[in-house]
C-alpha positions as CSV (number, residue, x, y, z in Angstrom):
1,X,-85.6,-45.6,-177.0
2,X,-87.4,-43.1,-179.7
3,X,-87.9,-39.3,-179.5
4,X,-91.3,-39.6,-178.1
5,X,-89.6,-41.7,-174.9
6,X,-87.2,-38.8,-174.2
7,X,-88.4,-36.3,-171.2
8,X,-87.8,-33.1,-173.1
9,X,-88.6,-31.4,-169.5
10,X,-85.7,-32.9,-167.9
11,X,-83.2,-31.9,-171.2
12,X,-84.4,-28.6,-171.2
13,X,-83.8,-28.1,-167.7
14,X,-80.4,-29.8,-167.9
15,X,-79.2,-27.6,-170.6
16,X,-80.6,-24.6,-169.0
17,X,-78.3,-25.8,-166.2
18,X,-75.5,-26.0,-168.3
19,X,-76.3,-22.3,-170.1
20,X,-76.1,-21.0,-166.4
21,X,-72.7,-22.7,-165.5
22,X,-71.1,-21.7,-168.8
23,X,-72.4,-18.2,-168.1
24,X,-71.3,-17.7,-164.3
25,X,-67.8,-19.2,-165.6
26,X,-67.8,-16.4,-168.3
27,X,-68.4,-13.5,-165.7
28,X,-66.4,-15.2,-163.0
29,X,-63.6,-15.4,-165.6
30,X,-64.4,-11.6,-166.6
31,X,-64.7,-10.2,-163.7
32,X,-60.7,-11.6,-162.8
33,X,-60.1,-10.2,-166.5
34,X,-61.3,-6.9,-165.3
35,X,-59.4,-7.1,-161.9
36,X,-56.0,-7.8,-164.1
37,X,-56.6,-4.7,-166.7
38,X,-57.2,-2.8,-163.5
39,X,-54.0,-3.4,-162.2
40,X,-52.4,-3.0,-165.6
41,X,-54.2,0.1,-165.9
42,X,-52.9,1.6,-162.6
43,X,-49.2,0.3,-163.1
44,X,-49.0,1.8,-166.5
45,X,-50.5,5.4,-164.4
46,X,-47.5,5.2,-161.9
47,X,-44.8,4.6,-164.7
48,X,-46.4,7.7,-167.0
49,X,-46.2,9.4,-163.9
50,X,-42.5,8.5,-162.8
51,X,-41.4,9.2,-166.6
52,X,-42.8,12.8,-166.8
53,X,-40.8,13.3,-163.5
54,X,-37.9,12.3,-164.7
55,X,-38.5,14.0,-168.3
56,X,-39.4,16.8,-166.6
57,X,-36.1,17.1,-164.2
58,X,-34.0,16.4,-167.5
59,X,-35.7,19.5,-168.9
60,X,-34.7,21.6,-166.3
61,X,-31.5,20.1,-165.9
62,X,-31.0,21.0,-169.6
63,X,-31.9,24.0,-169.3
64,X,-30.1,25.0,-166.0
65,X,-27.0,23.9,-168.4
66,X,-27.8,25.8,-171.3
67,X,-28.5,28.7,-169.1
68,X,-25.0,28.1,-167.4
69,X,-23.5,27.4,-171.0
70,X,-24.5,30.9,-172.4
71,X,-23.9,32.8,-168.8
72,X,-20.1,31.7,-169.6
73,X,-19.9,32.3,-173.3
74,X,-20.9,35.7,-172.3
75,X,-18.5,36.0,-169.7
76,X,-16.1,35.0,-171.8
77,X,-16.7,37.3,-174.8
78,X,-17.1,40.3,-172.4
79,X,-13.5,39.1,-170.7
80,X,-11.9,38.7,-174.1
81,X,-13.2,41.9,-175.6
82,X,-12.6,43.9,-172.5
83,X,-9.0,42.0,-172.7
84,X,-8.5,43.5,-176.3
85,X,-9.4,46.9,-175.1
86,X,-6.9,46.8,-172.9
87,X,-4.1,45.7,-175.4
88,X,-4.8,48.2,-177.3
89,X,-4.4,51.0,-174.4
90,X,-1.2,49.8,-173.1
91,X,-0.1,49.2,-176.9
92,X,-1.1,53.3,-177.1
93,X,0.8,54.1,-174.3
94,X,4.0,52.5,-174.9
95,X,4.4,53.4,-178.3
96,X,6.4,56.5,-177.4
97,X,8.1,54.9,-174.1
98,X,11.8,54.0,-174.9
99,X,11.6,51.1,-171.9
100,X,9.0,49.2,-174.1
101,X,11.5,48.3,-176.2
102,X,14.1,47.3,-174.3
103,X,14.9,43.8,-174.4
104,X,14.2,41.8,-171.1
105,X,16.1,38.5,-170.3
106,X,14.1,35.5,-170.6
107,X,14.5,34.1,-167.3
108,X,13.1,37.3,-166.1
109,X,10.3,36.9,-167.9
110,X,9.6,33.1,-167.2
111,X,9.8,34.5,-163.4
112,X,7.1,36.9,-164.0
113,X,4.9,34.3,-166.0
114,X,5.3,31.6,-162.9
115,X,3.9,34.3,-160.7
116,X,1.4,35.0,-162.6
117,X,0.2,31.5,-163.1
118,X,0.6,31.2,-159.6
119,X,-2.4,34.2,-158.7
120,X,-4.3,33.1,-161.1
121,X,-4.2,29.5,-159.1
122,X,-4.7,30.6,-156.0
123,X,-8.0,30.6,-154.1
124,X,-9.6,33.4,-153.9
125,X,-7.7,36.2,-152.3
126,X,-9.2,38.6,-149.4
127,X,-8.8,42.7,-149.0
128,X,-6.2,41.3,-145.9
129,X,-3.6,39.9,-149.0
């Protein structure tokens, strides 16, 4: 068989045949490519969306805590300076009293401290009390 004997029709049709096949199995194969990245694509959209959530809940937790945090640190200063005030008024007023510096026996004064500790523990008391 030479060159001349081959039907050049028949091979150019057969390997337009094959060009075809390779190129409906390239879009077939794209197309499922495109279907995938799709998917990925609107997984990745829900999980961006459930992390800002939750970033965003942490920020406002955070800050609900902070704002808590300084709340009581201002409390507390204004209790502890209004505390010192105080000291310093009954210290004023007892200077010249001769009962201030009477000595009081100790189990007295573990008595007193016990109810003390006790109202402090107690729930809240009402005008009824």
């Amino acid at each position: 068989m030479s060159l001349s004997d081959i039907k050049w029709g028949a091979v150019t049709i057969a390997a337009l045949a094959l060009v075809i096949v390779g190129l409906a199995v390239t879009v077939k194969i794209q197309h499922a490519s495109n279907i995938m990245l799709s998917d990925q694509k609107q997984q990745a959209e829900r999980d961006k969306t459930t992390a800002e959530a939750i970033t965003d809940n942490v920020i406002t937790a955070v800050t609900l805590m902070n704002d808590i945090y300084r709340a009581t640190h201002e409390k507390k200063a204004n209790v502890a300076a209004a505390a010192g005030a105080r000291v310093v008024s009954i210290r004023n007023q007892l200077t010249s009293d001769a009962c201030a510096n009477t000595r009081i026996d100790s189990a007295a004064v573990e008595q007193l401290r016990q109810y003390a500790d006790g109202l402090r523990q107690s729930p809240l008391r009402t005008d009824q009390q």
